[in-house]
C-alpha positions as CSV (number, residue, x, y, z in Angstrom):
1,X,-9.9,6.0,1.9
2,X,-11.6,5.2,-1.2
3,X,-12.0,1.5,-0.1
4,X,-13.4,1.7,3.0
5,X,-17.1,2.5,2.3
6,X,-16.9,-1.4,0.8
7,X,-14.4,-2.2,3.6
8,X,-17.2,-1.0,6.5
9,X,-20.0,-2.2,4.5
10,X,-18.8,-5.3,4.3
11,X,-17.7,-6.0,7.4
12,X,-20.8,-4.9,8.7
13,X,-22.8,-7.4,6.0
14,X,-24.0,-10.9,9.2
15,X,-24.0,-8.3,11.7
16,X,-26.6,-6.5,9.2
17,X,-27.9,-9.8,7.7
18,X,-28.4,-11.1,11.6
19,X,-31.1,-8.0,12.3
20,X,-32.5,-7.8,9.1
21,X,-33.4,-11.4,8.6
22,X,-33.8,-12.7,12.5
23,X,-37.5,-13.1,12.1
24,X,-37.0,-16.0,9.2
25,X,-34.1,-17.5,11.1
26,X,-31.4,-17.4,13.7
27,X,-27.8,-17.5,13.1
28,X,-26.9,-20.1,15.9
29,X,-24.2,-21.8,13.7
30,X,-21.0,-21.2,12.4
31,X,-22.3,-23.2,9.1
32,X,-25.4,-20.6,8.8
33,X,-22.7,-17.7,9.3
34,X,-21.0,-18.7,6.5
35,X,-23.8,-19.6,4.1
36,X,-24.8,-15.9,4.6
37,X,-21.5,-14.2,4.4
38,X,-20.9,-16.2,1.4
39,X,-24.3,-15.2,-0.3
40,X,-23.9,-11.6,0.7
41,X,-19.6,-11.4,-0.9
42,X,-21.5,-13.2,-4.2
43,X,-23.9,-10.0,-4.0
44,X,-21.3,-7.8,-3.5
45,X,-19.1,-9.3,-6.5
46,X,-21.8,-9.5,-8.7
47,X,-22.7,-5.4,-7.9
48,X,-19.3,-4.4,-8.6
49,X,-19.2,-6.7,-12.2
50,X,-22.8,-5.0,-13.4
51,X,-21.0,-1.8,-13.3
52,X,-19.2,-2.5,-16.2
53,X,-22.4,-2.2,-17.6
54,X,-22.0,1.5,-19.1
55,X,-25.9,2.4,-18.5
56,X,-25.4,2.6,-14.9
57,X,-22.5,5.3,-14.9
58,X,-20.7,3.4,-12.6
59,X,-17.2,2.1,-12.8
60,X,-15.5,-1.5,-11.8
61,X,-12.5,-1.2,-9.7
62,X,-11.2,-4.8,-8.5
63,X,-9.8,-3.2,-5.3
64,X,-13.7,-2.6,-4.6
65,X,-13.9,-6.6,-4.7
66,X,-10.8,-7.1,-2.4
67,X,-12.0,-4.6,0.1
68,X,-15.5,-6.6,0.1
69,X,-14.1,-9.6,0.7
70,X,-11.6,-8.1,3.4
71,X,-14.4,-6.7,5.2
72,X,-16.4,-9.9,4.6
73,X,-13.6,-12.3,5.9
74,X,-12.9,-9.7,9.2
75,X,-17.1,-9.1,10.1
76,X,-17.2,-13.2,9.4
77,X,-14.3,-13.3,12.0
78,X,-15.8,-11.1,14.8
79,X,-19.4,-12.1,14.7
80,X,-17.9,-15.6,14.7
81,X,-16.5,-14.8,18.0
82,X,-19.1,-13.3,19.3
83,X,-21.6,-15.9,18.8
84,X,-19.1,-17.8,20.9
85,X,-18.9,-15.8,23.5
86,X,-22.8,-15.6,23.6
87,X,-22.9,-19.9,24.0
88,X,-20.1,-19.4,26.0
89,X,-22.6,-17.6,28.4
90,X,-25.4,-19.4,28.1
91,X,-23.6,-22.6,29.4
92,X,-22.0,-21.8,32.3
């Protein structure tokens, strides 16, 4: 149980990054769903390597980092879908 706070967050990360950022643009694209799931895993990597920093009191665990990108690939995979379903929809 220890991964799944990183597993849930990051799954959660374009369905997040969709709200949070649907004022400065639209995820309409499987190209711009990447881009951001790929910019959010680098944020997520590069979190988990500055706590090998001592001064935070944190501690690097690489399973954190497979986790994120498990919860990455399978939030990638459903909002993927979803936005397919939605055109789907729209064009019938």
């Amino acid at each position: 149980m220890g991964i799944a706070p990183n597993l849930i967050g990051s799954f959660l990360l374009p369905f997040g990054a969709c709200w949070f950022f649907q004022r400065i643009f639209k995820l309409q694209t499987q190209h711009e769903l990447a881009i951001t799931c790929y910019f959010g895993l680098l944020l997520v990597i590069v979190n988990e390597y500055l706590q090998l920093i001592p001064l935070f009191g944190r501690t690097f665990d690489y399973l954190d980092i497979l986790s994120s990108v498990a919860g990455v690939f399978l939030g990638h995979f459903v909002f993927a879908r979803m936005m397919r379903n939605s055109l789907e929809r729209v064009f019938e």
